[in-house]
C-alpha positions in Angstrom: 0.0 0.0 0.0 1.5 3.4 -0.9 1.0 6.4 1.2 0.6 10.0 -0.2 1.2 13.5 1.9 -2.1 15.6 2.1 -0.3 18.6 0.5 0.8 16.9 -2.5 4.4 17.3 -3.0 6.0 14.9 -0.9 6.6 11.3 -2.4 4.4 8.6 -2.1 5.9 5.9 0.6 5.7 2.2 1.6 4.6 1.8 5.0 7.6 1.2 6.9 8.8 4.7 5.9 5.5 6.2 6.7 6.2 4.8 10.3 9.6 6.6 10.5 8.9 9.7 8.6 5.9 11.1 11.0 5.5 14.6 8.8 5.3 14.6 5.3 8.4 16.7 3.8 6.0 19.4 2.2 4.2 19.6 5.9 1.7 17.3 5.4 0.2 14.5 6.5 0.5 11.1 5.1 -2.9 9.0 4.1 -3.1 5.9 2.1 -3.4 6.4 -1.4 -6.5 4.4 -1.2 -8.9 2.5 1.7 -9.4 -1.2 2.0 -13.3 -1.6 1.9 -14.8 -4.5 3.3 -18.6 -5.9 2.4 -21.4 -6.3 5.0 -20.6 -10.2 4.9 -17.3 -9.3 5.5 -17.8 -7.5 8.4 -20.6 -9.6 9.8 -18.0 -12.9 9.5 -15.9 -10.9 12.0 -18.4 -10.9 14.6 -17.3 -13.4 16.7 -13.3 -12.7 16.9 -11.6 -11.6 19.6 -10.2 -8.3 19.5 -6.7 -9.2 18.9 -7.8 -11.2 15.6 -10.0 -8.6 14.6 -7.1 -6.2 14.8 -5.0 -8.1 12.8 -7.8 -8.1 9.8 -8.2 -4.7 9.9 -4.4 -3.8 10.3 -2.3 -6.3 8.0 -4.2 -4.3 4.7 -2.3 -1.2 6.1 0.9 -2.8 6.3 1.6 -4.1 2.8 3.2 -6.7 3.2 5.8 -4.8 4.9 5.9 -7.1 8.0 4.5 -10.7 7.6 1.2 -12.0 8.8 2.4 -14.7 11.5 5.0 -11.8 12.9 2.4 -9.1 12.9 -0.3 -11.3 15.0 2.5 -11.8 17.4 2.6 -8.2 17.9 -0.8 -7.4 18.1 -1.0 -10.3 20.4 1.6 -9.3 22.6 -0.2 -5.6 22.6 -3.6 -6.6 23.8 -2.4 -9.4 26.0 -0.8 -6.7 28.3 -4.5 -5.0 29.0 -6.4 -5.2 32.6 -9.4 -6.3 30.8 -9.8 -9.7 29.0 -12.7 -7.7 26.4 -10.0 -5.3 26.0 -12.5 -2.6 24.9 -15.8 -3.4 26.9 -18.9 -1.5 26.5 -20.7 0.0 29.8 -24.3 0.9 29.3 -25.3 3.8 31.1 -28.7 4.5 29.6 -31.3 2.9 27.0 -29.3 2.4 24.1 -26.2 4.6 25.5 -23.1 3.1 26.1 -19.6 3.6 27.2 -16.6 1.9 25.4 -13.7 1.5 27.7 -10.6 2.6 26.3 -8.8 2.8 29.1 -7.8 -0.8 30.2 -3.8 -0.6 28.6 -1.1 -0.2 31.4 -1.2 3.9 31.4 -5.3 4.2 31.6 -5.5 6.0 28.3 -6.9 5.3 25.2 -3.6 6.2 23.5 -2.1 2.6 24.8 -4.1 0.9 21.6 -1.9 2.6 19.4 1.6 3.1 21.0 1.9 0.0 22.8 1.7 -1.3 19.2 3.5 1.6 17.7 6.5 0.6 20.3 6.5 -2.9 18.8 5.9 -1.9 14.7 9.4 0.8 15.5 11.4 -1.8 17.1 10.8 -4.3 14.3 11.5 -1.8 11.6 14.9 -0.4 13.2 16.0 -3.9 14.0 15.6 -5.0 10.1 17.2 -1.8 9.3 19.6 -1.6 11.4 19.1 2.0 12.3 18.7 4.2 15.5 16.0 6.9 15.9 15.0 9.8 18.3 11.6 10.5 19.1 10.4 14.0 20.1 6.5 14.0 21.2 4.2 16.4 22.7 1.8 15.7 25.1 -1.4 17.2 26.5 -1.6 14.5 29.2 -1.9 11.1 28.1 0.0 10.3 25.3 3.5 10.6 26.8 3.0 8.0 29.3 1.7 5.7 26.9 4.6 6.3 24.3 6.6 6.1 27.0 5.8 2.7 28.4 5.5 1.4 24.5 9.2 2.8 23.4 10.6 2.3 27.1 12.0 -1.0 26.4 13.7 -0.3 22.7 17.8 -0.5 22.1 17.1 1.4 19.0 15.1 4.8 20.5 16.1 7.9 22.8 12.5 9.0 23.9 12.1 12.8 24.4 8.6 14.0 25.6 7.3 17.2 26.3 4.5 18.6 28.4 3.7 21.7 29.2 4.7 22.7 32.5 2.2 22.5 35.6 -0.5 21.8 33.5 -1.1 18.5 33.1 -2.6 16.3 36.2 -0.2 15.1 38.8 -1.4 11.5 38.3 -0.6 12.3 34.4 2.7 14.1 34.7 3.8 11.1 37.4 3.3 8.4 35.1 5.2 10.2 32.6 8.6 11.0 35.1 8.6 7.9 37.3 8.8 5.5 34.1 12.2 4.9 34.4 14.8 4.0 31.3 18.3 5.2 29.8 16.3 6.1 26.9 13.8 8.1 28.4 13.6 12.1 28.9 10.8 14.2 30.3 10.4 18.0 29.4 8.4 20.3 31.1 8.2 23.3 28.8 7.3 26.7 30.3 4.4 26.8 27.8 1.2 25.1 26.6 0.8 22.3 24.5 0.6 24.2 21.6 3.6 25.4 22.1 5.3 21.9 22.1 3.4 20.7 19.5 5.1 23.8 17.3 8.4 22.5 18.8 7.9 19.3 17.4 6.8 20.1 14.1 9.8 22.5 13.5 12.2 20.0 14.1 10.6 17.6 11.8 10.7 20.5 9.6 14.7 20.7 9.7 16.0 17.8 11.7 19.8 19.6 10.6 20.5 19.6 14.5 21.0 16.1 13.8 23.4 15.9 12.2 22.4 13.3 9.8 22.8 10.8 12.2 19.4 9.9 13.7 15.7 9.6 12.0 13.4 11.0 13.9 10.2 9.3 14.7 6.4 10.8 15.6 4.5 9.2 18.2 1.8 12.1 18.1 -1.4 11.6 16.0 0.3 12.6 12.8 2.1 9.1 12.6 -0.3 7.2 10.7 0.3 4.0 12.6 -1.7 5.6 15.6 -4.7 6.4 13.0 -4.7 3.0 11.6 -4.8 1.2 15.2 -7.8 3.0 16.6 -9.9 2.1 13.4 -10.3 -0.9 15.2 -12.1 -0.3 18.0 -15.0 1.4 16.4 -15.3 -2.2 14.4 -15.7 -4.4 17.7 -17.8 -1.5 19.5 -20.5 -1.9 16.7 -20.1 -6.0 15.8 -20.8 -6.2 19.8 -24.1 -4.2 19.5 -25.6 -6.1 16.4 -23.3 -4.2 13.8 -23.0 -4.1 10.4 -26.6 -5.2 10.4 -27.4 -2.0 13.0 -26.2 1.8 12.5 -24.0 3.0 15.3 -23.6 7.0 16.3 -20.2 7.4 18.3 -19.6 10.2 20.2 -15.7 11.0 20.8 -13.8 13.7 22.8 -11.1 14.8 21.0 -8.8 18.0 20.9 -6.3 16.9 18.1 -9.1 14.7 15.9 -7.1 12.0 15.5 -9.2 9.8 17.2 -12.8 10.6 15.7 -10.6 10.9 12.2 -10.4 7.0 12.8 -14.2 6.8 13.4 -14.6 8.9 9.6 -12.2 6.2 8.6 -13.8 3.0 9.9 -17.2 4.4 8.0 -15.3 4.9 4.6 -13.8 0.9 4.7 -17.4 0.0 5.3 -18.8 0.1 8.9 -22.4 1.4 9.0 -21.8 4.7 11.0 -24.4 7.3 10.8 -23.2 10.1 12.8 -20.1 11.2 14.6 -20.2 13.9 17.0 -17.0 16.0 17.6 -17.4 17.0 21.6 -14.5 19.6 23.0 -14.1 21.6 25.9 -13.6 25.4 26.3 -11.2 25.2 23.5 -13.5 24.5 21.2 -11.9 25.4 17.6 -13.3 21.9 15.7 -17.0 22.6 17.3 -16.8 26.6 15.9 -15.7 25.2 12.8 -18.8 22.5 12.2 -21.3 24.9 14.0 -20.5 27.9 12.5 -18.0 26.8 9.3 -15.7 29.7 11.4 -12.4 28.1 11.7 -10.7 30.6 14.0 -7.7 30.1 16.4 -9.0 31.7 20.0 -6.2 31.8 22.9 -5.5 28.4 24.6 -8.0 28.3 27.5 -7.0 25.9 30.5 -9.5 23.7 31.8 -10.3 20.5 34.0 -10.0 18.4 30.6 -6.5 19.2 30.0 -5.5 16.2 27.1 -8.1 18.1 25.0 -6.4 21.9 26.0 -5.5 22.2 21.9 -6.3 24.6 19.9 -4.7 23.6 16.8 -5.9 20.1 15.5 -3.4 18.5 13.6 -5.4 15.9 12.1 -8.5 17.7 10.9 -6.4 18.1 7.4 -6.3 14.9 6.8 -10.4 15.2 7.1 -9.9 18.2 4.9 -7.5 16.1 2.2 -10.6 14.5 1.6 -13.4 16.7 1.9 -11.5 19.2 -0.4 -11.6 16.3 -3.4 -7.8 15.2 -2.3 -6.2 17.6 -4.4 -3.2 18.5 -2.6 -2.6 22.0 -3.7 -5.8 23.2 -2.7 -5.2 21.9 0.9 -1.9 23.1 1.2 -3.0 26.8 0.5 -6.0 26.0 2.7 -3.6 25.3 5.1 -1.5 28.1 4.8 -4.7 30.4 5.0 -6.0 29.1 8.3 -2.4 29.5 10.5 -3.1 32.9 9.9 -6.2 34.1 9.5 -10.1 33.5 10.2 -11.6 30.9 7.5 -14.8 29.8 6.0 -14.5 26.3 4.2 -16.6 26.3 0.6 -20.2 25.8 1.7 -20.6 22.8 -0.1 -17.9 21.2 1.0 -18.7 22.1 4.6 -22.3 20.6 3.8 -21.0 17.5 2.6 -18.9 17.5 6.1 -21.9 17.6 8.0 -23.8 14.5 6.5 -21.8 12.9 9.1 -20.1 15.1 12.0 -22.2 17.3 14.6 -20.2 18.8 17.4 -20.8 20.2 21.0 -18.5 22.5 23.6 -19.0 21.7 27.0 -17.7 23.9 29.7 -16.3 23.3 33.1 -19.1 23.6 35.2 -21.5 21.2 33.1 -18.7 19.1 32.9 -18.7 18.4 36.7 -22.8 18.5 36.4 -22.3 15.6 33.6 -19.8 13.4 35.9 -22.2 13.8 39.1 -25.5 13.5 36.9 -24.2 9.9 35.4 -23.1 9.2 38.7 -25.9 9.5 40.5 -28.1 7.8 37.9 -25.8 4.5 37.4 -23.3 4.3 39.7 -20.9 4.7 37.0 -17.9 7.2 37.3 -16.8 9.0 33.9 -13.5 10.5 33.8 -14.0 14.5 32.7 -13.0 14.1 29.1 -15.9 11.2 28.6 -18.3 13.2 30.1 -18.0 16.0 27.6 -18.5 12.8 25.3 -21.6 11.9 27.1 -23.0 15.5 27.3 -22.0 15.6 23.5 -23.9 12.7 22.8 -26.9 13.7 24.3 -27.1 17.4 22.7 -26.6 16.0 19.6 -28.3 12.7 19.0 -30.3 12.5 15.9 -31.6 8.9 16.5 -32.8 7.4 19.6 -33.4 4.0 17.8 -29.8 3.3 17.2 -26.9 2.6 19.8 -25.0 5.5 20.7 -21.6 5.0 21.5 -19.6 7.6 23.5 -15.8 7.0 23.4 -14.3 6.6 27.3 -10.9 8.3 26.6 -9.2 7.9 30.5 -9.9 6.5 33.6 -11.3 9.1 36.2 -8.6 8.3 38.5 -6.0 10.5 36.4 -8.2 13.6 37.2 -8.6 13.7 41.0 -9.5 17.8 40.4 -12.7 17.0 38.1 -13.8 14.4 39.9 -13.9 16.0 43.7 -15.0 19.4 41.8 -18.2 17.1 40.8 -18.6 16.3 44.6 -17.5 12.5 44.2 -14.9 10.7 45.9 -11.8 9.4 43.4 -11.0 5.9 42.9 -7.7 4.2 44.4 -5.1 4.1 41.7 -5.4 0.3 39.9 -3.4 -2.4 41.8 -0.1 -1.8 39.2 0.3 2.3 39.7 -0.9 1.8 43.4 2.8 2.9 44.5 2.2 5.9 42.1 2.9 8.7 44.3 5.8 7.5 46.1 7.8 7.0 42.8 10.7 9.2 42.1 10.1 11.3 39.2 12.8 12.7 36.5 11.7 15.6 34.8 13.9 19.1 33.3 12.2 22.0 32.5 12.7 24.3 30.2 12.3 27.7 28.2 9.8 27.4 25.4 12.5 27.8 23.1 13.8 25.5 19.6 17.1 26.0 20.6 16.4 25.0 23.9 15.1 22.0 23.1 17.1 20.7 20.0 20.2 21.6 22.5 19.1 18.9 25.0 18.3 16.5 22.5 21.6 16.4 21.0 23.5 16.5 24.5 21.5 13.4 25.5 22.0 11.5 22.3 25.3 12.9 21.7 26.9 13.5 24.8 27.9 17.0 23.1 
């Protein structure tokens, strides 16, 4: 399978060189040239695999060839096996026809561990066959740098650098990031917001000179395709458990950088019988102004008690755009250029054709704690703050009661002790392996929201320079 850059003047690539390359060289994103689709029989024959094997028949198209069958099903395997729940990714029903999908049973309580504990795996193969060493450079709003963290912690081949911006991520979040200890392993806490490190970490992918040559660097953020491609899955076995194909499905998904509900768009386009997907953000609320209002404006980074959705630039709504824009390249990249700059309105028909599919919803603090205690106090059930945005998403945006809606649960509620007693609840004891949690040592530099800064460390901790 060949893979094309959403701006049109990078080369196509195979997909080991997708994994490694991250950004496209013209500052796109890389997509597949074209989408396995699969038949209604083809999807109902899946029904009854476990969600290891159903990963494997959605993946292995992906790959190409580029890693063989029996070796990729021992990494998937190997992935999956390492999760606290034997479904994997269970459903919780909290209403008639309203569910929860767990995505928070991998070792860092995130739904990030689907894709990076396999991400982990898919690098170590590649630079092992290659021979070759790489340095990774990530920015994280919260969860993803624990869980690329505990997928990459154990490689030969990979120096892990990952930045969060300082003092404003959860303490349970920030501690399972700087108590993961490894030789390879570097946490930053930049004296700015996530933004900020995202910037950081698409300039250097933008001139990796400070390397010197001598290390690719890797993505472990959303714009590596291999995280897209590993959460398409999930929105297969949520609907084959609730009587899909042969039922629609509505998924609701929080989401600051889109990669996750890009995966949802995705799953519908191979096949899956998806009738609505509901974009649900917090105070920072760019994607929901966008759909709403087809005003795509960039409003100062507003700091809430959701912080893994605290984004104001999502990265992967071009690769929606690619698509929506007829997948000419040059269109999108001026597109692109247009919207880091200045207020935009998206063609109208193109912004129609966008909504046959996506509503969206901006919850606030305050109805965010009302959401967690509401739930609550109805089921028993305790939703983390970003899933309750999901949920109150969901629920201002439904368009059919008689199909299952589905709202994505992102993180446990133990990683955000601050919503959770803001709501009036108690939080839940930390899960029998992070029990020890706060008496960990952690290991974490901060410093000046500065390129230099940054590229500096890198190459003193690689290079001992």
């Amino acid at each position: 399978m060949k893979y094309i850059s959403t701006r049109g003047q990078a080369p196509a690539l195979e997909f080991e060189d997708v994994l490694l390359t991250g950004l496209a060289s013209d500052g796109g994103l890389y997509v597949p040239e074209t989408l396995p689709h699969y038949s209604l029989d083809t999807i109902r024959s899946w029904r009854e695999l476990p969600y290891a094997e159903l990963a494997f028949k959605i993946i292995q198209p992906f790959i190409g060839g580029a890693i063989d069958d029996a070796t990729l099903q021992t990494m998937i395997n190997e992935t999956y096996a390492g999760f606290g729940h034997k479904a994997v990714a269970p459903l919780a029903q909290i209403d008639h026809n309203e569910y929860v999908l767990e995505l928070f049973q991998g070792p860092t309580l995130a739904f990030k561990d689907f894709a990076l504990q396999l991400l982990g795996r898919l690098l170590d193969h590649v630079l092992t066959k290659r021979n070759e060493k790489a340095v990774i450079i990530g920015a994280t709003s919260g969860d993803t740098g624990s869980a690329a963290i505990e997928g990459c912690k154990h490689s030969e081949h990979v120096d892990i650098f990952i930045m969060h911006p300082n003092n404003r991520v959860s303490e349970v979040q920030r501690k399972q990031m700087t108590t993961i200890k490894g030789d390879n392993v570097y946490n930053l806490a930049v004296e700015g917001n996530f933004d900020d490190c995202q910037s950081m970490v698409k300039a250097c992918f933008a001139d990796q000179s400070f390397l010197n040559g001598e290390r690719r660097l890797v993505a472990v953020n959303s714009i590596n395709w291999a995280r897209i491609m590993a959460q398409v899955v999930y929105y297969f076995y949520a609907s084959l458990n609730l009587g899909g194909p042969d039922r629609e499905m509505a998924f609701s998904v929080p989401t600051g950088n889109f990669g996750d509900i890009f995966a949802g768009y995705l799953a519908k386009k191979m096949g899956l019988p998806v009738k609505q997907l509901i974009v649900a953000t917090n105070q920072n609320d760019i994607l929901h102004r966008t759909i709403s209002q087809n005003k795509y404006e960039k409003l100062p980074l507003a700091h809430t008690l959701s912080p893994s959705m605290d984004i104001v630039v999502s990265s992967n709504f071009e690769r929606l755009l690619f698509d929506v824009y007829g997948r000419d390249g040059s269109v999108l990249a001026n597109l692109m250029n247009k919207m880091n700059v200045e207020t935009v309105e998206l063609d109208l028909e193109k912004m129609a054709s966008l909504r046959e599919t996506f509503d969206s919803h901006a919850v606030n603090d305050d109805v965010t704690c009302e959401t967690i205690k509401q739930v609550y106090d109805e089921t028993g059930y305790l939703l983390d703050p970003h899933t309750a945005i999901g949920v109150k998403a969901a629920r201002e945006c439904r368009r059919d009661m008689n199909i299952p809606l589905i709202t994505l649960g992102t993180a446990h509620p133990v990683k955000f002790t601050e919503a959770i007693e803001k709501a009036g609840l108690e939080t839940p004891e930390l899960p029998h392996h992070l029990a020890d949690l706060f008496d960990r040592e952690e290991r974490y530099d901060v410093i000046a929201n500065e390129l230099n800064v940054l590229q500096a460390y890198v190459v003193k901790h690689v290079f001992g320079e």
